[in-house]
C-alpha positions as CSV (number, residue, x, y, z in Angstrom):
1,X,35.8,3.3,-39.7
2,X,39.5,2.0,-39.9
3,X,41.0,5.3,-39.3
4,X,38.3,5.6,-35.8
5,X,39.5,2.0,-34.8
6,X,43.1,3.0,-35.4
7,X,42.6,6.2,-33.4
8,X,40.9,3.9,-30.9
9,X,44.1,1.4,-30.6
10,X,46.4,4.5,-30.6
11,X,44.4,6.4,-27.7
12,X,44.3,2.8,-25.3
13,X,48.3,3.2,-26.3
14,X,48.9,6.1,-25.4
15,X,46.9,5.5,-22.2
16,X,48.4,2.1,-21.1
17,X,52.0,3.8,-21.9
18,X,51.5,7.2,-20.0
19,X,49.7,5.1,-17.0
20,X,53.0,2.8,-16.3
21,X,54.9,5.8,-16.8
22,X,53.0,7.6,-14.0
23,X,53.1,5.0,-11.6
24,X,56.5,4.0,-12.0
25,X,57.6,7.6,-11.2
26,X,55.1,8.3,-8.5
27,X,56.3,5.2,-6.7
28,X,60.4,6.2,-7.0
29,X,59.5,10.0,-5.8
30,X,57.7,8.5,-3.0
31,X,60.2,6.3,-1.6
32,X,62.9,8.6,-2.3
33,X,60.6,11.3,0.3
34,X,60.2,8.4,2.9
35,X,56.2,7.8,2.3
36,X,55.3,4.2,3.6
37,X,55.6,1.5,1.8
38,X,51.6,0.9,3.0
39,X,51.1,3.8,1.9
40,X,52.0,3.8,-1.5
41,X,50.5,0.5,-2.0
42,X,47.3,2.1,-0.8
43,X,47.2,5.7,-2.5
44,X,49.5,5.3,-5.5
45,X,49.4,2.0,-6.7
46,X,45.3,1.7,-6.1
47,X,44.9,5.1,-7.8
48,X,48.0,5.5,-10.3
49,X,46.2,2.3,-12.5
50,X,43.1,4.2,-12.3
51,X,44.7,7.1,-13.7
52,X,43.3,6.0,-17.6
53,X,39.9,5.9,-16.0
54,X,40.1,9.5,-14.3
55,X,41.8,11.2,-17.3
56,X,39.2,9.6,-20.3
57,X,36.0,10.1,-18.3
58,X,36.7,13.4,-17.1
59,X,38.1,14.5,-20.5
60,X,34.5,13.0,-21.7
61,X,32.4,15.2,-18.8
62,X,34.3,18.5,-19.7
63,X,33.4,17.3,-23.5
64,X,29.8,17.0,-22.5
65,X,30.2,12.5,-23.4
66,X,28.4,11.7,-20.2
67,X,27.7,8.4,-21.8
68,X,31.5,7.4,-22.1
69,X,32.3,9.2,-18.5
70,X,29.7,7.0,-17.0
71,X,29.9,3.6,-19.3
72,X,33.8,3.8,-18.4
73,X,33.9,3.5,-14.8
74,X,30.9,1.2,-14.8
75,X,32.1,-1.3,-17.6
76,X,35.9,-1.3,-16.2
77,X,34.4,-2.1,-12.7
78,X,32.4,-5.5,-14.1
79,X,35.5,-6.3,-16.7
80,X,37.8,-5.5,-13.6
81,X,36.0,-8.9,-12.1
82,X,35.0,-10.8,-14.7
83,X,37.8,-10.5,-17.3
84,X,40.9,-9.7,-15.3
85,X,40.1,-11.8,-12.3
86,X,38.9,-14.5,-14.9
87,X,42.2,-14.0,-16.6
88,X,44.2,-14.2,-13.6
89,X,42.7,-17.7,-12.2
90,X,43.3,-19.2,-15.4
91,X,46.9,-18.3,-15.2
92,X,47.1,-19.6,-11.9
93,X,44.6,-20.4,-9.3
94,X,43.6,-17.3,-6.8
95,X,44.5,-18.1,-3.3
96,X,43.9,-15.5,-1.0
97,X,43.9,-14.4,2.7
98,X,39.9,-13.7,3.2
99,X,41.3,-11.6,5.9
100,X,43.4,-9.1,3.8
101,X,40.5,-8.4,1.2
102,X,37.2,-9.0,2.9
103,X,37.0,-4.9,3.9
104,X,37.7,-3.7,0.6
105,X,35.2,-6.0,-0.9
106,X,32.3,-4.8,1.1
107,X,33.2,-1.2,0.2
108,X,33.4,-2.3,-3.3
109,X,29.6,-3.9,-2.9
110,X,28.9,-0.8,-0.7
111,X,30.1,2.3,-3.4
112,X,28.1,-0.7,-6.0
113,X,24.6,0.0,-4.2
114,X,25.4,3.7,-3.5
115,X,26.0,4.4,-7.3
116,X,22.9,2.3,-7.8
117,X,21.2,4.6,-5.2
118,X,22.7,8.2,-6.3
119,X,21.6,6.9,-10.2
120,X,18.2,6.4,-9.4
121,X,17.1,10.1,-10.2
122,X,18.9,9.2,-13.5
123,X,21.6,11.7,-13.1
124,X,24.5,12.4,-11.3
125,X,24.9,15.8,-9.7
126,X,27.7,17.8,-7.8
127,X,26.4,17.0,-4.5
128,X,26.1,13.0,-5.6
129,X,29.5,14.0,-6.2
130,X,30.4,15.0,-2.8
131,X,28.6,12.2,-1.4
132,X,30.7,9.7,-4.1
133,X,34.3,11.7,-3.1
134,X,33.4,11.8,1.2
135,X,32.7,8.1,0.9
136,X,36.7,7.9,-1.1
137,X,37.8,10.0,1.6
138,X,36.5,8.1,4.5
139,X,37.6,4.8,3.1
140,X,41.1,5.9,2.6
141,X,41.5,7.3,6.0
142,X,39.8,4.2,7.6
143,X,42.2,1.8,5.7
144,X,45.4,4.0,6.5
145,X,44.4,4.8,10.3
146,X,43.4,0.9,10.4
147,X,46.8,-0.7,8.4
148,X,49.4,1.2,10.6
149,X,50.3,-2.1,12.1
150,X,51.8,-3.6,9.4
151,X,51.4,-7.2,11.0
152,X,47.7,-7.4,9.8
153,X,46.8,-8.8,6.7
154,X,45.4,-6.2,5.5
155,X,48.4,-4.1,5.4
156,X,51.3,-7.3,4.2
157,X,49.0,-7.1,1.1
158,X,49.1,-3.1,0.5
159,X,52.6,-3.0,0.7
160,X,53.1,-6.4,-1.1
161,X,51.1,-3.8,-4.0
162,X,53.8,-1.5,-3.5
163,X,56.5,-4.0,-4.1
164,X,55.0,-5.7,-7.3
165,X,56.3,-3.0,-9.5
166,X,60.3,-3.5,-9.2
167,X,61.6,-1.5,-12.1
168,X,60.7,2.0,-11.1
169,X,63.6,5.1,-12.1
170,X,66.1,5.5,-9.5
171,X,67.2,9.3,-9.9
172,X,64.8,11.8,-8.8
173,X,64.8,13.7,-11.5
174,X,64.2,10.8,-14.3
175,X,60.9,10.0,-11.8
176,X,59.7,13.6,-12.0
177,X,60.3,13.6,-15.8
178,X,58.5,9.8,-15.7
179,X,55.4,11.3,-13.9
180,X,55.0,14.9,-15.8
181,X,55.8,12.1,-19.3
182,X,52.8,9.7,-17.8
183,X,50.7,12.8,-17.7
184,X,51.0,14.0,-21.0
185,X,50.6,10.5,-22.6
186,X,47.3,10.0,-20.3
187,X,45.9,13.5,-21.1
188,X,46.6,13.2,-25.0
189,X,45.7,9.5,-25.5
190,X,42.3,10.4,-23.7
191,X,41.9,12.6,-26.4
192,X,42.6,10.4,-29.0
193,X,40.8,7.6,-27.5
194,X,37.9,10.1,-27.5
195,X,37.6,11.3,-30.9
196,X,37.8,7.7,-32.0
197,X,35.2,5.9,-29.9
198,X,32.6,9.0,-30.7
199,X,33.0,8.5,-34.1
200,X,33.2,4.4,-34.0
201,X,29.5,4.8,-32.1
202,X,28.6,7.4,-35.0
203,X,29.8,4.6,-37.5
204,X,28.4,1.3,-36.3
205,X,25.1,3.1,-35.1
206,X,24.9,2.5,-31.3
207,X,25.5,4.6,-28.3
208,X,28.2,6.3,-26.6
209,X,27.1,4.3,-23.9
210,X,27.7,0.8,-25.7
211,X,31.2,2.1,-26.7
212,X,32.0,3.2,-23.1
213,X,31.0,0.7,-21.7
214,X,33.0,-2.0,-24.0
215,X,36.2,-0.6,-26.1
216,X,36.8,2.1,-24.2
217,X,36.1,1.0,-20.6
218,X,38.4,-2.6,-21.6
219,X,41.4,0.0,-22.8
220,X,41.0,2.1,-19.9
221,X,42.0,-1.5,-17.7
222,X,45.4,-2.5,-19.3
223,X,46.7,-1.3,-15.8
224,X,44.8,-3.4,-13.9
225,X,45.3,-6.1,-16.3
226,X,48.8,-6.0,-16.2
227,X,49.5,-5.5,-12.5
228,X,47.0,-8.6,-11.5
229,X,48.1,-10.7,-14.4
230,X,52.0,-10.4,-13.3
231,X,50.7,-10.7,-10.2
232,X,49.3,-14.5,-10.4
233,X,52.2,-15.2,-12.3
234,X,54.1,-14.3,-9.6
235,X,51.3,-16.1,-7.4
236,X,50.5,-13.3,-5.4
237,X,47.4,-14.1,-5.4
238,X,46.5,-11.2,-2.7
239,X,47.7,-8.4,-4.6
240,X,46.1,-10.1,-7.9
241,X,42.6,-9.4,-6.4
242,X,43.2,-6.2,-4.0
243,X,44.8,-4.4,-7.4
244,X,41.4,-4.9,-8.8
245,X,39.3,-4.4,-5.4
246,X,41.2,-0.9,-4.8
247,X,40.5,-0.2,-8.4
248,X,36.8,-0.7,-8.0
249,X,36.7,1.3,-5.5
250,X,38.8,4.5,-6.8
251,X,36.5,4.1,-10.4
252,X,33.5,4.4,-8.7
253,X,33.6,7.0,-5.7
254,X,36.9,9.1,-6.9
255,X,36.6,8.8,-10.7
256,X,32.8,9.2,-10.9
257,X,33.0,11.8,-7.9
258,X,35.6,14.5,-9.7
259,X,34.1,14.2,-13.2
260,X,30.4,14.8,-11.9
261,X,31.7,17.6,-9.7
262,X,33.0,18.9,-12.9
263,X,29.9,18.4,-14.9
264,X,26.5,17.0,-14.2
265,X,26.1,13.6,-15.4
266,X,23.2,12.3,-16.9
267,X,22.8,8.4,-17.0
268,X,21.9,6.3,-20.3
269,X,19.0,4.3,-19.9
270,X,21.0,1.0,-20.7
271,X,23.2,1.7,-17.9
272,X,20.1,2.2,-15.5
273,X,18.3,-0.8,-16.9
274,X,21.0,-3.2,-17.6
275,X,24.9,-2.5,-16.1
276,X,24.3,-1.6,-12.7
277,X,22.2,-4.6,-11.7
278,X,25.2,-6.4,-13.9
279,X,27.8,-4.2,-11.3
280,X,25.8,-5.1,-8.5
281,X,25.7,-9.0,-9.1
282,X,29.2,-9.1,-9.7
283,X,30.3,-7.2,-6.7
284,X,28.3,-9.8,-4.4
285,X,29.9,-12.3,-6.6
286,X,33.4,-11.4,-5.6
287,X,32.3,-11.0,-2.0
288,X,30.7,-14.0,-1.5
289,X,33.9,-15.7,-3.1
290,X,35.8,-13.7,-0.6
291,X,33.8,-14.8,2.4
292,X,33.2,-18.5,1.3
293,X,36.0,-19.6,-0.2
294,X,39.6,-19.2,-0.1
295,X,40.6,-19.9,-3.7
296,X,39.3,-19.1,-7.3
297,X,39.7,-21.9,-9.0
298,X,40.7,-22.5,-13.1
299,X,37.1,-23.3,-13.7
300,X,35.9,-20.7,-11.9
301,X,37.7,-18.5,-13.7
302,X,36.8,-19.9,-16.8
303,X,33.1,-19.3,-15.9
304,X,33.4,-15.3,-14.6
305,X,35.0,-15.1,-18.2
306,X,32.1,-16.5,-19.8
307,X,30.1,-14.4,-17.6
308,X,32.3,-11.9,-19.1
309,X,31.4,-12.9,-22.5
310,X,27.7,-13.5,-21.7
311,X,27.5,-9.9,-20.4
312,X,28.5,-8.0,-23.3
313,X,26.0,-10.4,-25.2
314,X,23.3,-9.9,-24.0
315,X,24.4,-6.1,-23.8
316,X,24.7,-5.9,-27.3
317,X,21.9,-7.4,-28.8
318,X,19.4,-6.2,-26.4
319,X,20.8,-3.2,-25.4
320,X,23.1,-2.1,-28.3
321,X,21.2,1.1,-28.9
């Protein structure tokens, strides 16, 4: 078991290292080629700290680990809110501009209820899949085509995303070499990360799912965490909670979209019974915040925490199997 947990810590490694890598680099090629600064706050940013998620779940589709491709992108979306954003308003209070989030969180309550919809023949197929990567599409261009006047909220908060990450490689070719490195880390820490959490489920007796959905979907989030978290430090409290909005939404129509395109994904009956009413909840959590309020407050972080802690709970000991 201690060799699995180590191969476990070195796999999330691996993936945390080779996902900061990728980023960094993709953000220096892009403003060495003249792409928008909206842009790559939108595309790059959004997507680069998803890039654990994509790599281990469709490394576990390809592997035929539905339960891990699925328990991933579902338990990173609820510890996305409830840890990080928990986290984050404990660090600092989360004051936001309504304004600059409110469209992203209804598309993250929207792909919520589409997932719930598309899993309700307890599988996902490949033309779920399409469905899952038209709705990425049509989001993207409808944020892009809607954010080219920078003045709107909105779009001061996707570049502001862009901006967060300051030490990025100058020269072109150390960026190149920084993306093609990032790659190689992601795709061989997904592999480590693999063989360890299928063999940690083998050894404490519970599902692929409980492991996804826990350990590995909590690894797969150091991203995230670490781009929020500097975030409220910083007290950008905007790009604190669109990092993990934008996130959200790449996990659940992109991620979930390539690896079911790849390979048919059946669905674990915790996940149908349990954690997508859980993903649902917490999506009309953070959208209610959104439309309600202005500022997540310590306590309020404190208590999506606990909800945190509550979830895997209850998730465990009714559901650990």
């Amino acid at each position: 078991m201690l060799i699995d947990i180590a191969l476990l810590c070195l796999g999330i490694l691996l993936l945390f290292s080779g996902g900061e890598l990728l980023i960094r680099g993709a953000l220096s090629t892009a403003r060495r080629l003249g792409v928008s600064a909206l842009l790559t706050g939108l595309v790059i940013v959004g997507f680069g700290t998803s890039m654990p998620e994509l790599v281990v779940s469709v490394d576990a589709a390809l592997n035929e680990r539905p339960d891990i491709a699925v328990g991933n992108v579902v338990g990173s979306n609820i510890g996305n809110i409830l840890l990080i954003l928990g986290l984050c308003a404990l660090i600092h209070p989360l004051a936001v501009r309504p304004m600059a989030l409110r469209r992203d969180a209804v598309v993250v309550l929207a792909s919520s209820a589409l997932f719930l919809l598309l899993a309700w023949g307890s599988a996902l197929g490949r033309w779920d899949a399409l469905v899952l990567l038209l709705g990425l599409a049509a989001y993207l261009g409808w944020a892009y085509w809607s954010e080219r006047e920078t003045s709107i909220p909105a779009a001061t908060m996707h570049e502001a995303e862009a901006a967060e990450l300051q030490v990025v490689p100058v020269r072109l070719g150390v960026a190149i070499a920084s993306i093609l490195g990032g790659l190689v880390l992601l795709i061989g820490g997904s592999r480590v990360l693999l063989i360890g959490a299928v063999s940690l489920a083998e050894d404490l007796g519970v599902s692929e799912a409980v492991i996804g959905l826990t350990l590995v979907a909590i690894g797969t989030s150091l991203p995230e965490l670490s781009v929020s978290v500097i975030a409220a430090i910083r007290r950008h409290a905007d790009v604190a909670v669109g990092n993990i909005l934008g996130s959200n939404i790449f996990n659940m129509l992109g991620i979930l979209g390539v690896s079911a395109l790849l390979q048919p994904l059946p669905i674990h009956p915790r996940i149908l019974a349990f954690d997508q009413w859980v993903l649902l909840v917490v999506s009309l959590v953070i959208l209610a915040f959104l439309y309600t309020q202005r500022r997540l407050s310590r306590w309020e972080g404190a208590l999506l925490l606990a909800g945190y802690l509550s979830y895997l709970y209850v998730g465990l000991v009714y559901f650990g199997t």
